[in-house]
C-alpha positions as CSV (number, residue, x, y, z in Angstrom):
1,X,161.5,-48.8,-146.5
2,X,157.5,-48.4,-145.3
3,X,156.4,-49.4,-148.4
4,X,158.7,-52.6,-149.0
5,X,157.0,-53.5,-145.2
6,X,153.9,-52.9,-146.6
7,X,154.7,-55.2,-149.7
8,X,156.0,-57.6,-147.6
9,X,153.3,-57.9,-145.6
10,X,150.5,-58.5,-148.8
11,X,152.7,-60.5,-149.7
12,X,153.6,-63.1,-146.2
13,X,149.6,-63.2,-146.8
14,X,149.6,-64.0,-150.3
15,X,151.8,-66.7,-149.8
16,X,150.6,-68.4,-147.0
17,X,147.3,-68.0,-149.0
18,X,148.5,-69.7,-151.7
19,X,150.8,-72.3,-149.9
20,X,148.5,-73.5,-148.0
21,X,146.6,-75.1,-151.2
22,X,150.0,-76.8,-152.1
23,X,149.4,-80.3,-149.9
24,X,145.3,-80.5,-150.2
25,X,144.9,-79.8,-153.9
26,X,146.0,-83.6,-155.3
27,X,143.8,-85.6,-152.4
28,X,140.6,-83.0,-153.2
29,X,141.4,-84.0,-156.8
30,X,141.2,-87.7,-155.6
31,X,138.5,-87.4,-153.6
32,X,136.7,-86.0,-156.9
33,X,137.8,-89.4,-159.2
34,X,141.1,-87.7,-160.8
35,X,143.6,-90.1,-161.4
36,X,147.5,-89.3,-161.0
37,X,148.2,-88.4,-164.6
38,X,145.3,-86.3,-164.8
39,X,146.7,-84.5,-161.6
40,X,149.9,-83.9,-163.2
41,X,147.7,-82.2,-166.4
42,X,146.1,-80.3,-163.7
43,X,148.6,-78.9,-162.1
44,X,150.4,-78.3,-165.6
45,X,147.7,-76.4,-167.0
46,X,147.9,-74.2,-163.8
47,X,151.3,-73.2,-165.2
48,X,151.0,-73.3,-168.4
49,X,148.0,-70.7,-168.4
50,X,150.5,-68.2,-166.2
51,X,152.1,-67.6,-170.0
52,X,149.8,-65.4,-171.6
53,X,149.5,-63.7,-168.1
54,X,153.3,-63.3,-167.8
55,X,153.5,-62.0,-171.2
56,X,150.8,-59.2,-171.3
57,X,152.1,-58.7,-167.4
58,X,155.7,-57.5,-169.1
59,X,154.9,-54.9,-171.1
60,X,151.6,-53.7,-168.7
61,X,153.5,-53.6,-165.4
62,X,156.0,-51.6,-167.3
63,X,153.6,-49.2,-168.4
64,X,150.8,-48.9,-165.8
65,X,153.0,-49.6,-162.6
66,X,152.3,-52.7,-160.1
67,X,149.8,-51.6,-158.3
68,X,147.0,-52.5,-160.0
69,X,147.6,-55.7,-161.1
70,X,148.7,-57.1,-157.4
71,X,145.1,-56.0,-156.6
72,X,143.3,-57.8,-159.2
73,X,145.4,-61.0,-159.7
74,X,144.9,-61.3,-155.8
75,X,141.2,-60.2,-155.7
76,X,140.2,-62.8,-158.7
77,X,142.7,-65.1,-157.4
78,X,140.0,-65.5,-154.5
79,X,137.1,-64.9,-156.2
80,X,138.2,-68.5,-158.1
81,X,138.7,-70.1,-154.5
82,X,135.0,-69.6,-153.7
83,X,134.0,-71.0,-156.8
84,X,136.3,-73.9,-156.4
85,X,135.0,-74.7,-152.8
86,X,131.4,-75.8,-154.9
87,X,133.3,-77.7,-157.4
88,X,131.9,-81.5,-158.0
89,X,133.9,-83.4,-160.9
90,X,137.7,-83.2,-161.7
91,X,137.3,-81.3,-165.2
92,X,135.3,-78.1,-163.2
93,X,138.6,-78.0,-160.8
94,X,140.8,-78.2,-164.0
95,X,139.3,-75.1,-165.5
96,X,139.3,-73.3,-162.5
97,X,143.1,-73.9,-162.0
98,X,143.8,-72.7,-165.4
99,X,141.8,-69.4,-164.4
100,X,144.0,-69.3,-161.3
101,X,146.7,-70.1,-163.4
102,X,146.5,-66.6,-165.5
103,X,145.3,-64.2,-163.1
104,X,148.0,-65.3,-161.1
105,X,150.4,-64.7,-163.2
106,X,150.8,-61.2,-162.9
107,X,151.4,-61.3,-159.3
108,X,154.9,-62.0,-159.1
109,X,156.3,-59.8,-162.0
110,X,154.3,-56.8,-160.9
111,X,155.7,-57.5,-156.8
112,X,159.3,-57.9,-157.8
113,X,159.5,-54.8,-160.4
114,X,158.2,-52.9,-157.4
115,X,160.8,-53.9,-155.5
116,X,163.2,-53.3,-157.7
117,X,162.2,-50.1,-158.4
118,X,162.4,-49.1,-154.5
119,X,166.6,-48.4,-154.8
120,X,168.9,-48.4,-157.8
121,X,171.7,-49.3,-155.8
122,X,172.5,-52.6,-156.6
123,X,173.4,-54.5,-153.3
124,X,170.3,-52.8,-151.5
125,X,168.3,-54.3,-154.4
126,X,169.8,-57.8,-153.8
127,X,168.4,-57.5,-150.0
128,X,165.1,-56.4,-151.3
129,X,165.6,-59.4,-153.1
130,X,166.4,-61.8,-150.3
131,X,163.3,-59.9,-148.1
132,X,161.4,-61.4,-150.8
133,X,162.6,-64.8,-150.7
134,X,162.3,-64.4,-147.0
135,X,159.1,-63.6,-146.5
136,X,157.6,-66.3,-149.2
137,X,159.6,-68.6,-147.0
138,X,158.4,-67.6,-143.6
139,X,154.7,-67.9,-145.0
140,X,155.7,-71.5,-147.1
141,X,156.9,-73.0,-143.7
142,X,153.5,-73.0,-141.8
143,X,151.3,-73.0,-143.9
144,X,151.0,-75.9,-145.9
145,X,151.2,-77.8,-142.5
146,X,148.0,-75.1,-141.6
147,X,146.0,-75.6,-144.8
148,X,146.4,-79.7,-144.2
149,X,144.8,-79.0,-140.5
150,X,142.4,-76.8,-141.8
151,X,141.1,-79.3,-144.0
152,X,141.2,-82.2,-141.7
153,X,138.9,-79.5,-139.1
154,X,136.6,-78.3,-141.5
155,X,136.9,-80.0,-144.6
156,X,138.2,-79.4,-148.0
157,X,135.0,-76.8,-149.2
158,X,135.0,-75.0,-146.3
159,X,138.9,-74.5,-146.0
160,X,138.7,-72.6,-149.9
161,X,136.2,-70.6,-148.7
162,X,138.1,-69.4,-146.1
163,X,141.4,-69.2,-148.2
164,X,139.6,-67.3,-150.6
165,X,137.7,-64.6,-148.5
166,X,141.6,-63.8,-147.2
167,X,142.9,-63.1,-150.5
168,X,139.9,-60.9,-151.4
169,X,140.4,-58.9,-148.1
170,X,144.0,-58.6,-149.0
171,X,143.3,-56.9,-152.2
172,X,141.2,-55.2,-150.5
173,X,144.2,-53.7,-148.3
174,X,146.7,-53.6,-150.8
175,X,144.7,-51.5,-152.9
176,X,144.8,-48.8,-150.2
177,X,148.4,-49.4,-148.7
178,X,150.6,-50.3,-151.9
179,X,151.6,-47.3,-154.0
180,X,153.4,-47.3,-157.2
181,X,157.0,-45.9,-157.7
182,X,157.7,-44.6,-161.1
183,X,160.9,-46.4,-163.2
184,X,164.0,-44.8,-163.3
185,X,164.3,-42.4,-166.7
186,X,167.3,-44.7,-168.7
187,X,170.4,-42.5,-168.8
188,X,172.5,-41.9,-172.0
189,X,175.5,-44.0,-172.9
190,X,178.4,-42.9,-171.3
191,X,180.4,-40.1,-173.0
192,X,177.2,-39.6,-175.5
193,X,174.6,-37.5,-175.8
194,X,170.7,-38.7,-176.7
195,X,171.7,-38.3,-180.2
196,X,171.3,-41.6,-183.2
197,X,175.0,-43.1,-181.4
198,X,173.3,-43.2,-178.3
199,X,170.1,-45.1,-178.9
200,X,171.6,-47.8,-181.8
201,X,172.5,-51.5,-179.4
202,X,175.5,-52.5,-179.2
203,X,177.0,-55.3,-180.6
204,X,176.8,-57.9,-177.8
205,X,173.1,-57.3,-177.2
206,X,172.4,-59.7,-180.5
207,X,171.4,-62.5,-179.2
208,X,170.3,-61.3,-175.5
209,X,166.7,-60.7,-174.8
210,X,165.9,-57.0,-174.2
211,X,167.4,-55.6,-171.2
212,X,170.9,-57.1,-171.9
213,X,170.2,-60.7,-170.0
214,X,171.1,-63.4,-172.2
215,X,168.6,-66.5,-172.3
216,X,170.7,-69.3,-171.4
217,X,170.2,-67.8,-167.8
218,X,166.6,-68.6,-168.1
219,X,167.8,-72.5,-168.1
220,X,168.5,-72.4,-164.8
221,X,164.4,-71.0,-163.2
222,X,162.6,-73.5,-166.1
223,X,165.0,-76.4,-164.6
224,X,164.5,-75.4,-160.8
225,X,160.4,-75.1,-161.1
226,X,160.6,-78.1,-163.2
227,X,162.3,-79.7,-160.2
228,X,160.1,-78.1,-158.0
229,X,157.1,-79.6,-159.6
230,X,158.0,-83.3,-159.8
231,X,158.5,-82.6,-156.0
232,X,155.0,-80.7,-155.2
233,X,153.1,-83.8,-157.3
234,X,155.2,-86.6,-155.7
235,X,154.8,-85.8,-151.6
236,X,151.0,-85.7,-152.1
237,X,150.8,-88.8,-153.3
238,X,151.9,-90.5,-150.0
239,X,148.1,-91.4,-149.4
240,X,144.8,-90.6,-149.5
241,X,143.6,-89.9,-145.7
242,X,143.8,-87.2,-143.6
243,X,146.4,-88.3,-141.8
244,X,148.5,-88.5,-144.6
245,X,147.3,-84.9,-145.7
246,X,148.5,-83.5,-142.6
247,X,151.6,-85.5,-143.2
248,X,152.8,-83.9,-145.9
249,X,151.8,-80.7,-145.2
250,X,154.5,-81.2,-142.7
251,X,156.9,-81.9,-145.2
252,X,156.2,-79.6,-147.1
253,X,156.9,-77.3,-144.1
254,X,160.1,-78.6,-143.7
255,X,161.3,-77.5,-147.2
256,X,160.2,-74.5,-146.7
257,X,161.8,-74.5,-142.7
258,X,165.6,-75.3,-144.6
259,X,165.3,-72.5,-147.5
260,X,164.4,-70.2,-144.1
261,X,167.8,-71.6,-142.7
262,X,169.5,-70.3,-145.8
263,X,168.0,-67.3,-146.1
264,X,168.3,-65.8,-142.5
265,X,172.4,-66.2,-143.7
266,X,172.5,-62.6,-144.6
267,X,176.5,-63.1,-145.2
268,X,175.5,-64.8,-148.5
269,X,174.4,-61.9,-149.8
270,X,177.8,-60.5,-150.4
271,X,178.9,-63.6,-152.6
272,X,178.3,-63.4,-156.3
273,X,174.8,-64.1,-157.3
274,X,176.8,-65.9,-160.1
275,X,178.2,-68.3,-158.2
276,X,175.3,-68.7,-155.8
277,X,172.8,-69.4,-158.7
278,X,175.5,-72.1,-160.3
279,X,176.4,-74.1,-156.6
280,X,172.8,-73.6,-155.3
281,X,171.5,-75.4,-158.3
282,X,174.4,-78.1,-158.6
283,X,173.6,-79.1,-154.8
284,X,169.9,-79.1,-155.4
285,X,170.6,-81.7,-158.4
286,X,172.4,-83.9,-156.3
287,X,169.7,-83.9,-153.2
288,X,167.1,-85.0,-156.1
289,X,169.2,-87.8,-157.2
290,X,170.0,-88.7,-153.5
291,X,166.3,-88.7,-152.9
292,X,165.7,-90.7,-156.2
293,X,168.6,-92.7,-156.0
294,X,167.0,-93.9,-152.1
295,X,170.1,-93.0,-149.8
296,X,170.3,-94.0,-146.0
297,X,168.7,-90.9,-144.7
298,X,165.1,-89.8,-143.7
299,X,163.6,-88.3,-146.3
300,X,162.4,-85.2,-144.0
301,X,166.7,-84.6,-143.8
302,X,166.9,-84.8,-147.5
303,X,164.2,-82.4,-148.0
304,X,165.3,-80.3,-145.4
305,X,168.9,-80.2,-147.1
306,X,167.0,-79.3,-150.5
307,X,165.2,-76.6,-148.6
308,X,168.6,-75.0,-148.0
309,X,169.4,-75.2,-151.3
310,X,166.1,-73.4,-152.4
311,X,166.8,-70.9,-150.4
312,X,170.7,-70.2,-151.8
313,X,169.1,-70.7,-155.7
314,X,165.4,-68.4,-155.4
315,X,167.0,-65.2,-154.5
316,X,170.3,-65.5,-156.3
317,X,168.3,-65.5,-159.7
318,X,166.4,-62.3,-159.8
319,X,169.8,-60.7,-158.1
320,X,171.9,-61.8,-160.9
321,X,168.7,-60.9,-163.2
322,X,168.3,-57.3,-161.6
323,X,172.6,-56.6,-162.6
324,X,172.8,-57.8,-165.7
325,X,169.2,-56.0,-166.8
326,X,171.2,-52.4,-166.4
327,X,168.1,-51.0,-164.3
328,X,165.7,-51.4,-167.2
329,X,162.5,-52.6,-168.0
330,X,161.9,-54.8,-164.6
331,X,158.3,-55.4,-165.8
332,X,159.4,-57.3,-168.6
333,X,162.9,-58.8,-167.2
334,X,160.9,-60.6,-164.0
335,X,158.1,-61.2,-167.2
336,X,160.4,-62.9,-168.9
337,X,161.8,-64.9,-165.4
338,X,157.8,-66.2,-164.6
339,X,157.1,-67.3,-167.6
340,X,160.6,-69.4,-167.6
341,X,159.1,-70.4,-163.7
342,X,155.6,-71.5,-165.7
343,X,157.5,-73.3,-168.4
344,X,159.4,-75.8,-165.9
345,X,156.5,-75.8,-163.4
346,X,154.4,-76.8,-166.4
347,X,156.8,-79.5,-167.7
348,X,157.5,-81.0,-163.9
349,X,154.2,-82.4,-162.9
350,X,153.2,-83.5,-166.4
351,X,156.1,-85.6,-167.1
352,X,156.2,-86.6,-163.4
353,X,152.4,-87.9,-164.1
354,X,153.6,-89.8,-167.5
355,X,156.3,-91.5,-166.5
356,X,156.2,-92.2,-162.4
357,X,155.7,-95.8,-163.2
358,X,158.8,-96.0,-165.9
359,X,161.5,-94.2,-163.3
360,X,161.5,-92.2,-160.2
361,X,160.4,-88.2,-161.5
362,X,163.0,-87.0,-159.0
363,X,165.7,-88.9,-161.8
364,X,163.6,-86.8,-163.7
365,X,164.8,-83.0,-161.3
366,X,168.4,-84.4,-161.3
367,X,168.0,-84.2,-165.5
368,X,167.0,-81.1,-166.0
369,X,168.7,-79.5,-163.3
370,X,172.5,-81.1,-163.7
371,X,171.5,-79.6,-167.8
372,X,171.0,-76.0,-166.4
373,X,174.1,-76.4,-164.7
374,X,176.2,-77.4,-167.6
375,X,175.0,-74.2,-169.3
376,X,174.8,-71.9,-166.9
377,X,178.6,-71.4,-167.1
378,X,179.1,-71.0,-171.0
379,X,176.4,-68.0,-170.1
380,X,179.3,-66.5,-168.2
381,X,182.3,-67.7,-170.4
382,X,180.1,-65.9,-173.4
383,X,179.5,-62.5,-171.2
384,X,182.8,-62.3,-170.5
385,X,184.0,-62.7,-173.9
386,X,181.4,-60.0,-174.8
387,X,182.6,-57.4,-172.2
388,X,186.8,-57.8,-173.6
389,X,184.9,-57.5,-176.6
390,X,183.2,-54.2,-176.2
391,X,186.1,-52.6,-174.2
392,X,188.6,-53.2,-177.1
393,X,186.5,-51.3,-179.4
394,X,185.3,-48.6,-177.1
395,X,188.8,-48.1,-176.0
């Protein structure tokens, strides 16, 4: 339990590190001469670099432990803030990004394979979980509103230059307070010894990644990042001044306020991640298209609704990831989840920058996230076919 506080604490820092970027990134880019479509390439390429990152982070948190790379992703993760605090054209802060982008990209794999290395009981990994989804919260509710302040105080090179000496001295911490936990040795099949029977897959693991975990369930994170990128271009774009910086920082804040409603509902935690992951995400779609669709509410309710939704949906997925993965290769299970994350984060902001003056992009987040839906439950129609499957021939 010390070291998940421990975790938990590098990463409430982290978080509010990085959140506090989310509402001053797109006016810095327009103070700079970017227009909105090359914001939205921006802010794709940031995801879009976390896959070569998310790949090499599955098999090397796997092999060398988390440890390390929370360090260095968060200690080069800073070093690019001070670099982008002397930035003077749009195309220097577009290759930074995509620097940030990568080294970035191990952070998250290698933080929740710790965690889920911590217990192999499975419901005291789902808290873990939640803890998780908690703490990114807490940090995501004050501190775009902060960064936003910050900026309109000391201005927008001075504020990464703070934001990036933080991380650094975080790494700096982490590297003497985190420790590593060695995986679980995988046990033997049931009734078998280590023998040729033993180690051959069985049937229903044809077309599942490894670990067991069928991709259609990846639909559902590429969908809600997707979603979550339409949103993170769209509110920034409200204007130009710092008023309207600090503006939606607040917003942003009060997404992050509803998920923090949802989360603190520990009771949830008992339901099937199942069934949390597949309502979460239907009521998410529905808040987008209620958003896009303009309904008779202010739009801080709606997003304080889709808050609360974000906050059934985030730590549902890794849950239902962690009990279908059979306690095996987390490094590569949560590698396989970030990249899915980088995919849809990637695909939001771009198409929300292409085609913002055809349709509303949150028409856009409805799409893609009433699609997830439709699959997700043919993902549980197909392992339940599989399991009847497996039991008729093993018994």
């Amino acid at each position: 339990m010390k070291a998940a506080i421990w975790l938990y604490l590098f990463l409430f820092v982290a978080f509010f590190d990085l959140h506090a970027q989310y509402p001053i990134l797109t006016p810095f880019a327009i103070s700079l001469g970017a227009a909105p479509s090359f914001i939205g390439l921006m802010m794709g390429m940031y995801s879009i670099t976390h896959l070569p990152g998310n790949i090499a982070a599955g098999y090397s948190v796997d092999r060398f432990g988390s440890r390390i790379f929370i360090v260095l992703s968060l200690m080069f993760a800073g070093i690019i803030l001070l670099f982008q605090a002397h930035v003077s054209n749009p195309w220097q802060l577009l290759v930074l990004r995509s620097f940030s982008g990568f080294v970035l990209a191990f952070l998250s794999p290698a933080c929740l394979a710790l965690l889920a290395r911590m217990t192999s009981d499975l419901a005291k990994q789902g808290k873990l979980m939640a803890g998780n989804g908690l703490v990114h919260t807490l940090a995501s509710v004050i501190s775009p509103a902060a960064g936003a302040l910050l900026v309109a105080q000391i201005g927008f090179s001075t504020a990464f230059y703070a934001l990036g000496w933080i991380l650094i001295g975080t790494s700096i911490c982490a590297l003497f307070f985190i420790r590593d936990i060695p995986a679980l040795p995988e046990a033997p099949a049931a009734g078998k010894g280590a023998g040729p029977e033993a180690l051959k897959p069985a049937p229903a693991a044809a077309n599942q990644p490894e670990g067991g975990i069928p991709w259609l369930v990846y639909a559902l994170p590429i969908a809600t990042s997707c979603a979550q990128g339409i949103l993170s271009f769209e509110l920034p774009l409200m204007g130009t001044g710092k008023d309207s910086i600090l503006t939606t920082g607040l917003l942003f804040s009060v997404v992050s306020l509803g998920a923090l409603i949802t989360l603190s509902m520990l009771f949830l935690n008992r339901l099937s991640p199942f069934m949390r992951t597949l309502w979460g995400a239907l009521l998410l779609a529905i808040l987008y298209y209620g958003i896009a669709a303009g309904v008779p509410l202010p739009l801080a309710v709606m997003l304080l609704l889709l808050g609360m939704a974000k906050g059934i949906v985030l730590p549902a997925i890794p849950t239902l990831l962690i009990e279908q993965s059979g306690g095996k290769r987390y490094g590569r299970t949560f590698s396989i989840l970030s990249i899915a994350y980088s995919i849809g984060a990637f695909l939001g902001p771009v198409l929300a920058g292409q085609l913002r003056d055809q349709l509303s992009p949150y028409y856009i987040a409805f799409l893609v996230l009433m699609v997830a839906v439709s699959i997700l439950p043919f993902y549980r129609k197909n392992r339940t076919y599989r399991s009847n499957t497996h039991f008729s021939r093993t018994g």
